[in-house]
N, C-alpha and C positions, 0 to 999 in steps of 0.2 A: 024697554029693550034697547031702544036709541040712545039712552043714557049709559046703561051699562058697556055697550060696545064701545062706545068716546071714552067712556072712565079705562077700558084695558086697554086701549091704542095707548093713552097717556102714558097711562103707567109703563106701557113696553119702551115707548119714547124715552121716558124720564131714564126708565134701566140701562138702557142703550147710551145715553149721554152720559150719564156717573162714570161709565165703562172707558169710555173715549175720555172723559177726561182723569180719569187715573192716569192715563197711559201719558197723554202728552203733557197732562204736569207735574210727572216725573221729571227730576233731574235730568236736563237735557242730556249734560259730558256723562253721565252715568250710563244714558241708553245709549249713548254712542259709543265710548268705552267698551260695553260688553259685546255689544254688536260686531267690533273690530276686533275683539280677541279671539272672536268666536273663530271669525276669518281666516287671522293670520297663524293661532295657535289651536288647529285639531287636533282632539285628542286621539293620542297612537293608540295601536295596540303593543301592548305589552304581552313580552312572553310568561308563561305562567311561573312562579317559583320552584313548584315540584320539579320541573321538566328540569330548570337550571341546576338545581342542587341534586338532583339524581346523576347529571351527566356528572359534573362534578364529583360526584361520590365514586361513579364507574373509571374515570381517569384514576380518583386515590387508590384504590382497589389495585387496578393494572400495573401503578408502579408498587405498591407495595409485592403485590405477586409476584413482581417480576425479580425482586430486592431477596424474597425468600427463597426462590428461586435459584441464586447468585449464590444467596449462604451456604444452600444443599451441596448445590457444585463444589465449592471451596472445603467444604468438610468432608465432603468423600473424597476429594482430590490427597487432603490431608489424611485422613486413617488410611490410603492407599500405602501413601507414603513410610507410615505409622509401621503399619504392616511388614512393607518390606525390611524400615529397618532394623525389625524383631526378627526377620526368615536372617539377615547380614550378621545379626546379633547369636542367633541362634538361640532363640527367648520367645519363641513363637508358640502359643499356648492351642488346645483343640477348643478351650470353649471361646477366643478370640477369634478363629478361622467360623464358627458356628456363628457368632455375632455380627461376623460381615456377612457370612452368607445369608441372613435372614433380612440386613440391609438391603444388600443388592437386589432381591428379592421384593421388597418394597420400593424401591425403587423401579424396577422394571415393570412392575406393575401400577404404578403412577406416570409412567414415560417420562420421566425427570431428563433435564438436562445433562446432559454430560456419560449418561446411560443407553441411551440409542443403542450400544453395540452390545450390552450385556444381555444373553438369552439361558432359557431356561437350562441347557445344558451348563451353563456358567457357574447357573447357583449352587444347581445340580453336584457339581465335582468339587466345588468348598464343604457341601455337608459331608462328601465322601472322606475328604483332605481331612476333614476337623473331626471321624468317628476313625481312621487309622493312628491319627497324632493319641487321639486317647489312647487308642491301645497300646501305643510306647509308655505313655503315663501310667498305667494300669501298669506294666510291665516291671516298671522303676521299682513301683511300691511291692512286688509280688503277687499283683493283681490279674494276672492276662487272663487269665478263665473265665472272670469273676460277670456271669452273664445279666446279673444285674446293674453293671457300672458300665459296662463297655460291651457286650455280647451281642443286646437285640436293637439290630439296624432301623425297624420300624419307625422308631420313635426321632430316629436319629436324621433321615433322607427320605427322600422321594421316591429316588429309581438305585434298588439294589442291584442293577444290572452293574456299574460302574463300577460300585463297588467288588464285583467280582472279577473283573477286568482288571482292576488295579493291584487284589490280591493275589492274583494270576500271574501279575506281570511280576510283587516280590517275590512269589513262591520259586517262578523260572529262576529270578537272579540269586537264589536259594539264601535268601534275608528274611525267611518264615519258613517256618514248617508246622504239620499238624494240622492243616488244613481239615473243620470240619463245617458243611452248613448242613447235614444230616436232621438239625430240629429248625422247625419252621420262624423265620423269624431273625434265626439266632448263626453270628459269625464268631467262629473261635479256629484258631491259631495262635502258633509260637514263634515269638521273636527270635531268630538265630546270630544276626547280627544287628544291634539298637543303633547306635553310631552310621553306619550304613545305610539300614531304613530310617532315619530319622534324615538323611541327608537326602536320600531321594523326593520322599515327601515335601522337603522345603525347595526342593529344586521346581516341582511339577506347582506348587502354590505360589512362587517366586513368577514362574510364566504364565502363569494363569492372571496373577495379577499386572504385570506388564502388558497383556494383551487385552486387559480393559482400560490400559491408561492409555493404550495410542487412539 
């Protein structure tokens, strides 16, 4: 048993020295070298990539929004313009007045730039504008009855309260007659004077449009 205790002390001895001397006959400038870098150069932390290229992607995003944005403004600004000089022209069509109002409409319902002031009574009185311009057109052709091209308002506006306010207002200046909404649905009258009513109507869409440009 005396023998075998002296033989493990040895051997732990011996393990113990091999250990120490790996270490110190290493290359001295090597262990000193790394020892000194260790010191003077800690490693940072670094911020993670995702985090950097995310922020980055959120800034491209904002100016591109912002740049789409600009375009929308510029092009409504432009078919405003479009618009009135077809009411100056006298070239102003109902399914044109129908095309901005579903614009403006989309618009105010995204709260677009440059839209702020446009509300639903806005849209409201272009659907009205652009179903009496039909019925000059209907008119031209020998159409005004004709309740399937121009008759049923449903399809046509929102609130046919307006539209009966407006027909009211040619009927007074006696530029329509024949006034019937009798069938549900459905607006029929007679042009008395076209050139008159057509001048009125471009007058009320002429300020209509100027009071979403200021």
């Amino acid at each position: 048993m005396y023998i075998n205790t002296v033989n493990f002390f040895t051997k732990f001895a011996m393990l113990q020295l091999t250990s120490w001397h790996k270490f110190w006959y290493y290359p001295f400038n090597r262990r000193v070298c790394g020892i000194a870098k260790m010191i003077q150069y800690p490693e940072r932390p670094r911020e993670p990539p995702a985090i950097r290229s995310t922020t980055k992607s959120s800034e491209t995003f904002q100016k591109i929004f912002e740049q789409l944005m600009i375009y929308n403004l510029l092009m409504s600004v432009k078919e405003i313009t479009e618009l009135l000089e077809k009411v100056n022209n006298d070239t102003l069509t109902s399914t044109e007045i129908a095309a901005f109002a579903g614009m403006l409409q989309e618009n105010m319902y995204k709260s677009s730039p440059g839209f702020e002031n446009v509300s639903k009574d806005d849209v409201q009185w272009f659907q009205t504008y652009s179903f009496v311009l039909n019925k000059l057109e209907l008119f031209y052709k020998g159409e005004i009855y004709d309740i399937k091209s121009g008759g049923d308002w449903r399809q046509a506006m929102d609130d046919v309260r307006k539209l009966k306010l407006l027909v009211d207002e040619l009927e007074e200046k006696k530029l329509v007659n024949e006034v019937a909404w009798f069938i549900d649905g459905i607006a029929l009258y007679n042009i008395t004077e076209p050139e008159m009513y057509k001048k009125q109507i471009f007058e009320k869409v002429r300020a209509s449009l100027e009071k979403i440009m200021d």
